[in-house]
N, C-alpha and C positions, 0 to 999 in steps of 0.2 A: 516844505511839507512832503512827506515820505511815506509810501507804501513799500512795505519790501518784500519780496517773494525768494526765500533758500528752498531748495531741492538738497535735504539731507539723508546719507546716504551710508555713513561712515559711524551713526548710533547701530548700536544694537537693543536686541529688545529690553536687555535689562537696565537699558539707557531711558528707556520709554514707559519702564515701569515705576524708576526714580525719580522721571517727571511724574507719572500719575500718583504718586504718591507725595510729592511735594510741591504740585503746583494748584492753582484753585479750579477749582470745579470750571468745566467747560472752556479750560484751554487745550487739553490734551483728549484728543477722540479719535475714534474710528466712524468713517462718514459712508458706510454700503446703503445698499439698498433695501428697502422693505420688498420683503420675499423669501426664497427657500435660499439658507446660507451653507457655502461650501467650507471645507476645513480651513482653510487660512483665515478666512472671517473669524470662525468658529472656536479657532485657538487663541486670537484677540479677545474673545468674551467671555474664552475661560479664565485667560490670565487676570482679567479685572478691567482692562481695558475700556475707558467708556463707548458706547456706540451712539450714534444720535441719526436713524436711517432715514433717506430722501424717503420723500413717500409722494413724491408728483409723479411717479414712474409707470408705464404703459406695457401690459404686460407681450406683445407681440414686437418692443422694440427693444424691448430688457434682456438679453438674451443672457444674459449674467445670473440674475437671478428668480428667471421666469414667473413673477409675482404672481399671477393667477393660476400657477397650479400648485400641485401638491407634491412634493421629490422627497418619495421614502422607499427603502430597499433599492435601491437603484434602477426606480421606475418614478413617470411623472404623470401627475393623473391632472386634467385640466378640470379646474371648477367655477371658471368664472371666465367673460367675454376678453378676447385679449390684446380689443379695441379701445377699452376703457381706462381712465385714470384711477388709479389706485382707491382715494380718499373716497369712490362712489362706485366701488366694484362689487359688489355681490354675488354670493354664491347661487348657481342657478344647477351646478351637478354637487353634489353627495359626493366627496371621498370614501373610497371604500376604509380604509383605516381613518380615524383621528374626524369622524361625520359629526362627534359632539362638540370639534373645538370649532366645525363649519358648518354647522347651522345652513339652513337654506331661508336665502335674504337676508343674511348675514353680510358683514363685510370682509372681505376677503383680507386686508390688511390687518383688521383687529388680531384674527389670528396667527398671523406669523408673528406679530409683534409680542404676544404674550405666550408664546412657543419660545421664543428664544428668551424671553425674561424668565420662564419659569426652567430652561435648563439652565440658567444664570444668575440665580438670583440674589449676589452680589454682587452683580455686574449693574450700573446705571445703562439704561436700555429705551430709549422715547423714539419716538416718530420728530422726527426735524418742525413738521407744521406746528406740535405740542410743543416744541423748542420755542419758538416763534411767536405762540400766544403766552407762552410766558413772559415775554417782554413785548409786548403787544405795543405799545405806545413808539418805542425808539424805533420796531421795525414799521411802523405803519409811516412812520413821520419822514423812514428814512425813504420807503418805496414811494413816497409823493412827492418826495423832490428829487427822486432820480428818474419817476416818470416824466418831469419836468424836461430835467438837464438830457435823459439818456433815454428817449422813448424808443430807438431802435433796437432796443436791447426786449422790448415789450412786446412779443410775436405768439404767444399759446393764451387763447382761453379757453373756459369749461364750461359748458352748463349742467343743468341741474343732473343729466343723467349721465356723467360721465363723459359725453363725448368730446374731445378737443378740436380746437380751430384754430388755422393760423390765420381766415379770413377775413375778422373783425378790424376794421380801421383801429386806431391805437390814439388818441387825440390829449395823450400827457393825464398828466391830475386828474381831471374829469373822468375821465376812462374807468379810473380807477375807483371813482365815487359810484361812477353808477352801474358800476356791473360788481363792485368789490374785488377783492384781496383774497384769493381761495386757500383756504385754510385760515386764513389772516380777520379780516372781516364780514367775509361770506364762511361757511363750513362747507356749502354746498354747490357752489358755483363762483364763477370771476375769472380772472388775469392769472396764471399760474406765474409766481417770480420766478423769473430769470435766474438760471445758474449762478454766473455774475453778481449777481445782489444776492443770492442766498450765503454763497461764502462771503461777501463779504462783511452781512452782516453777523458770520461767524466768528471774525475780528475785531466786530464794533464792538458790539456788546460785552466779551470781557474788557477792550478796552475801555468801556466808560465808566468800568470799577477797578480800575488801575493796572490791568493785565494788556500789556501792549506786547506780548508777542505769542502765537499761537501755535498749538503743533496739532497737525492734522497726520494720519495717515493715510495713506494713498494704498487704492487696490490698484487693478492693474490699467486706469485710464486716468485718474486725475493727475500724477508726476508727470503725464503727457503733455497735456494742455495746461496744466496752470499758468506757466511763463507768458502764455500769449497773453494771459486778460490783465498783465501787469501794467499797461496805458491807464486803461479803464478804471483798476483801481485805482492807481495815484490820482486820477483826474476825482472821483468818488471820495477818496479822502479828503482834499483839498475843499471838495464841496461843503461836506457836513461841517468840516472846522469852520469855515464859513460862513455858514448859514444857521447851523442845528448847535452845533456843542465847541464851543471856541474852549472849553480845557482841558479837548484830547493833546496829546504832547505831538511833538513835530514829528516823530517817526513810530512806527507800528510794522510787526513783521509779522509773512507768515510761512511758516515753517511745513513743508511738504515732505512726510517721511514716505519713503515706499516700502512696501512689503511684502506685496501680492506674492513675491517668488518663495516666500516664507513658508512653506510648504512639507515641512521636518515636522509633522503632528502625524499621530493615528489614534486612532480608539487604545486602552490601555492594555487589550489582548493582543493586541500585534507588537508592542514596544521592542522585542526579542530581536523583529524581523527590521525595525529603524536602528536597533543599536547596530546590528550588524553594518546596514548601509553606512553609518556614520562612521565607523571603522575601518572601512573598505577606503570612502571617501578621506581620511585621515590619513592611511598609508597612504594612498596614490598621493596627496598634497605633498607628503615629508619627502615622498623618492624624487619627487617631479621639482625641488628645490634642494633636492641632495644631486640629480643629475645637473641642474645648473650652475651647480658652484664648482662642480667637479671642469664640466666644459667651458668653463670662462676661463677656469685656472689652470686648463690647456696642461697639466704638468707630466700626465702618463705619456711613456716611451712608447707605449703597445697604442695605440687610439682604435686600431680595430679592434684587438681582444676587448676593451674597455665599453666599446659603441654597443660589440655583440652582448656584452654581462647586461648593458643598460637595456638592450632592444629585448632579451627575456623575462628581465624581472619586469619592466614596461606592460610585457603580455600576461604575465603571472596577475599582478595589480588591476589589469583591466576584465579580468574572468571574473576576478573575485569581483569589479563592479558592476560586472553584468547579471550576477547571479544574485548579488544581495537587490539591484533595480528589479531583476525577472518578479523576485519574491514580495513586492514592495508595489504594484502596481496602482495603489490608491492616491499615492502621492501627485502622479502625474496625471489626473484626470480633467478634462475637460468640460470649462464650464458651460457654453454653449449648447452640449448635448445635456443637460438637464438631468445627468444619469447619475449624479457624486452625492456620495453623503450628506445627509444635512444634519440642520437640528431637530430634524422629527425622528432621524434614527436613534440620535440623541436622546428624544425622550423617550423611545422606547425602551432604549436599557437600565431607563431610571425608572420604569415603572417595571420594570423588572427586579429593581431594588439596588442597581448599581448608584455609590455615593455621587455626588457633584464633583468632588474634588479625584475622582477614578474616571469619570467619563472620555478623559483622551491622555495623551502622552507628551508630552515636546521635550526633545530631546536638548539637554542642556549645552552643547554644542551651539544649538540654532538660540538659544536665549543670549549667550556671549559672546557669537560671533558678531562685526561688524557686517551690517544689511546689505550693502555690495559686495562682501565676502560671500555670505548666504546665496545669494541673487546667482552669482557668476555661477558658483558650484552646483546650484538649481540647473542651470542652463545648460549646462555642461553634461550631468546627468540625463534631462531633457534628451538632447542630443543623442546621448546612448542608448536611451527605450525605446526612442524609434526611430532608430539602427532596428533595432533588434526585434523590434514589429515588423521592419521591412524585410528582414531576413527570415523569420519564420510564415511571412504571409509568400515570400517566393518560392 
């Protein structure tokens, strides 16, 4: 009996969009957070991409997608305590923009979630817990017999007003009956599920309708960690064939795409200033593997005339990438500081009357490239804007 974990690297996105288009509902998804979403999310949901976002997320430890506030214009306005769990957060400050989609005592999650469905809305878009009570029965069945088998995996509950604890003894099953299942069997309090059992009931579930292999994407922390819970799972698989469902098949995979560096999007007014970078980026590839065929094949008589031709066009190629990165600054932003585009600027241009299908750009480059191609080139780039911040802040 088999759980399998790949870390795929080598699709690209229009690899990912062949899946979503040919494979069945909820094996292929993007798993972020409920909250204020940066561009690489954001070009996942334009593409079609399905999303299905955690929503057990706290907004003072979320530094990714600062759930309780509000990130538009590249300012972040705080509306909600950022001690609390998401499903029970309430607006207690008024945003200055967008005060009708937040309500005060409102829930703070409702509206990110239906912000990014209405700039998206042929995009499938839910809250992970709404995931969950759609099959209410396999996941209830499956969280009581891993509170069973796996109760140290059981450390967060909630009660009714949001606050979490890790200080509740954990006592298996029972636990689970009398305090509930948050979001699960409680709406409003209980046990929040373990990371662990959320994916893997991510797996189960298509597999119990004949989908035994899963592809997920990864932002920039899940291709981290997933390897390690691959014990856990196999021991979790083994269990339910077991105990719950003896005609899942002996092996089940799941498939970890990264993407995060995926970051070859902008609004559809800048496109000019990405085709350029792509271009830049495209010379420097062809000379920087025109220079290695040339040096391996050793053949020139001159080797320093040849070093010097290569050491200036080298410098010629690296202006031009510093000048199309200089002009391109959005690409490289930092999620932590709360300051990046979201999907509220998003809907601002749509109610200004810009179409769906105009709200950003991705450069066909970044659709055809293989995702570790992307990635490296990202990095690489990275590496040169701040050069080039440390150089103009000396």
């Amino acid at each position: 009996m088999s759980f399998e974990i790949e870390i795929q690297d080598t699709f690209s996105l229009n690899d990912v969009l062949h899946l979503v288009r040919t494979m069945s509902p909820d094996t292929v998804c993007k798993t972020p957070h409920v909250g204020n979403h940066y561009l690489n999310n954001l070009a996942m949901g334009f593409l079609g991409i399905p999303m299905r976002l955690v929503d057990t997320n706290v907004g003072k430890k979320d530094v990714n997608f600062h759930p309780h506030c509000l990130i538009v214009d590249g300012r972040r306005e705080i509306m909600g305590d950022p001690n609390l769990l998401m499903p029970q957060n309430c607006v207690c400050c008024k945003p200055n923009q967008f005060s009708e989609r937040f309500p005060l005592g409102g829930l703070i999650q409702d509206g990110h979630i239906s912000s990014l469905q209405e700039v998206f809305p042929k995009t499938s878009i839910q809250g992970n817990l709404a995931f969950l009570r759609k099959h209410a029965e396999v996941s209830e069945m499956t969280c009581l017999l891993f509170a069973e088998l796996f109760p140290f995996l059981w450390k967060r509950s909630v009660n009714e007003f949001g606050s979490t604890s890790v200080d509740l003894p954990f006592l298996g099953a029972s636990s689970l009956k009398h305090l509930g299942i948050m979001g699960l069997t409680n709406l409003k309090k209980g046990w929040i599920i373990p990371n662990q059992i959320g994916i893997f009931l991510d797996v189960l579930i298509p597999a119990l309708k004949g989908d035994f292999v899963v592809y997920q994407l990864s932002g920039p922390d899940m291709y981290r960690y997933i390897s390690g819970y691959l014990t856990v799972f196999q021991e979790m698989y083994e269990a339910v064939r077991v105990s719950l469902y003896s005609q899942l098949p002996e092996t089940v995979r799941f498939v970890c795409i990264p993407v995060a560096d995926m970051r070859f999007v902008v609004q559809k007014e800048r496109r000019m200033f990405l085709d350029e970078l792509i271009e830049a980026v495209c010379a420097y590839e062809f000379f920087e593997q025109e220079k290695s065929m040339v040096f391996v094949r050793g053949s020139s008589e001159d080797k320093e005339k040849q070093i010097a031709t290569f050491r200036e066009r080298g410098r010629v190629h690296t202006e031009h990438l510093y000048r199309a990165i200089g002009a391109l600054p959005e690409i490289f932003y930092e999620i932590s500081d709360g300051t990046y585009l979201s999907q509220y600027d998003l809907l601002l241009n749509k109610e200004q009357g810009t179409p769906t299908d105009e709200l950003l750009y991705i450069h066909p480059w970044a659709l055809e490239t293989p995702l570790c191609d992307v990635s490296r080139i990202y990095k690489r780039l990275l590496k040169l804007y701040e050069r080039q911040n440390r150089k103009q802040r000396s």
